[in-house]
C-alpha positions in Angstrom: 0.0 0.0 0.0 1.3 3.7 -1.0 1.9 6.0 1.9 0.2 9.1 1.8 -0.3 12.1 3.9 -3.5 13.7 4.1 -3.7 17.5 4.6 -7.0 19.3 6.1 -7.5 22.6 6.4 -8.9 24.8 9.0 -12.4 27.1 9.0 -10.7 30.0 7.4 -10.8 31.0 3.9 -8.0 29.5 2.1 -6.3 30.1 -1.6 -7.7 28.0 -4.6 -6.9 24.1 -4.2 -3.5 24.0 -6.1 -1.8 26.4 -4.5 -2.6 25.3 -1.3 -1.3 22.1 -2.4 1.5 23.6 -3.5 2.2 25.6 -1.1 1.8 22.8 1.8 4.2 20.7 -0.2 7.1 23.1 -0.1 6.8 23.4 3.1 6.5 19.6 4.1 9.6 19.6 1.7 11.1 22.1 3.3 11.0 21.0 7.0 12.1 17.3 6.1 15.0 18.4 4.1 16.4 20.3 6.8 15.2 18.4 9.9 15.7 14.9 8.5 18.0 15.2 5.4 15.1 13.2 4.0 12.1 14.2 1.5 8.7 13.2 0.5 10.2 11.1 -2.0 7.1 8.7 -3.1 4.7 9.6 -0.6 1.9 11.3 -2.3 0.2 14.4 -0.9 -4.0 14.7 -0.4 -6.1 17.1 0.8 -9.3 17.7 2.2 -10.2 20.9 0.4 -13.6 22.5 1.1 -12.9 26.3 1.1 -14.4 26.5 -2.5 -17.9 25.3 -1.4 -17.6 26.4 2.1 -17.6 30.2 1.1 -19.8 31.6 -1.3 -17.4 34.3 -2.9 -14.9 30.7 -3.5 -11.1 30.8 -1.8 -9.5 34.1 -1.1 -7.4 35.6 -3.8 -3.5 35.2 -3.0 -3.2 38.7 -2.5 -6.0 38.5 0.5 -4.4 35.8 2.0 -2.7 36.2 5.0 -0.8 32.9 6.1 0.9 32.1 2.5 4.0 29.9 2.2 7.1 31.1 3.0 10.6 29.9 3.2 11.6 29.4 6.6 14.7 31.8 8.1 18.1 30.2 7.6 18.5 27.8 10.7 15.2 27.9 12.1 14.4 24.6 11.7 15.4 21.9 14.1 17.5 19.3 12.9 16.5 15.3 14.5 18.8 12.5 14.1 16.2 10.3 15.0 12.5 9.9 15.6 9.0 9.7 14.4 10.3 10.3 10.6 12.8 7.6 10.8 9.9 5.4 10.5 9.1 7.0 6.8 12.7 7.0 5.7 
């Protein structure tokens, strides 16, 4: 069976599904690569998306949205030799 994680959303309005998909993704990326030294490899990425039918005007434009993706500061993520991801390695 293929591993997978699934990603759900909270109650705010969020951008359009692919870029939220993207964006998660880049940061999943992101915070194995420099915790673990490790990346998503062939683990596939879902999401529960619902922001387009939960709000009537649809997901918020990206320039209204105020929580996108960004790169995290240089050394602010936590490197782990071992632990819960050693099990996905």
């Amino acid at each position: 069976m293929p591993k997978v994680i699934v990603c759900i959303h909270g109650r705010s309005n969020k951008p359009e599904h692919g870029t939220l998909r993207n964006w998660w993704k880049s940061s999943i990326e992101e915070g194995l690569n420099e915790s673990t030294m490790t990346s998503l490899g062939s683990i596939d990425l879902e999401m529960a998306y619902y922001a387009d039918i939960h709000y009537i005007d649809g997901p918020v434009s990206n320039e209204d949205n105020d929580e996108p993706y960004r790169k995290a500061q240089e050394g602010s993520i936590k490197a782990y030799k071992e632990g819960i991801f050693d099990r996905i390695q």
